[in-house]
Phi, psi and omega in degrees: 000049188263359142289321159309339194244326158268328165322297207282316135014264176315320202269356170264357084031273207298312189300302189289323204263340192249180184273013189269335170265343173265015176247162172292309174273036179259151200246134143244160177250147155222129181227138200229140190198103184306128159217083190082216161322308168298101186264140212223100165213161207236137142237103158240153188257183178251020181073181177180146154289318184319319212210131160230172196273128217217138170240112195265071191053266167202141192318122168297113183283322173282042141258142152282336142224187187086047165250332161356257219282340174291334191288326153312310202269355170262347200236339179297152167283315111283169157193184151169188190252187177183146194208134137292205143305314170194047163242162174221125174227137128287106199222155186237157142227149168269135193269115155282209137239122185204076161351320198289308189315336201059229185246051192273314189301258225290349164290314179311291190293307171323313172297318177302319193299288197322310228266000000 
């Protein structure tokens, strides 16, 4: 369930570095989208000037935080960001394990690389 441990990761992410957490009416989205095998998910904020999401060498394990985006980048098949005017997103993707599925996953992500 190491999608559940970066879902939650990104949304204290968004909350602490973006403005969706420091206005009262600020908003994140999650958006999760299947493919065969492949899980495709999104965390978007409302931004910030201050702050973009940035992977900063390697985790101090005696911090209590800035293990976020690493624990992405270790446990993810992929990942990266994308920004507007006043949006921010951070999306991983997972490879799952299902037999049933077959080569639905690696056909899915070849196709996410084009586009």
């Amino acid at each position: 369930m190491s999608q559940v441990l970066l879902v939650s990761e990104l949304t204290a992410n968004a909350i602490r570095h973006s403005d969706s957490g420091r206005h009262p009416c600020g908003q994140i989205t999650v958006i999760i989208e299947s493919y065969g095998r492949l899980l495709h998910i999104e965390v978007i904020d409302d931004g910030s000037a201050e702050s973009t999401a940035e992977l900063e060498g390697t985790a101090n394990p005696d911090f209590e935080r800035g293990r976020g985006l690493w624990l992405v980048d270790q446990m993810a098949a992929r990942w990266g960001t994308r920004h507007d005017q006043s949006k921010h997103a951070v999306w991983f993707q997972i490879v799952m394990s299902c037999p049933k599925c077959g080569n639905e996953a690696t056909e899915a992500a070849t196709k996410a690389n084009d586009a």
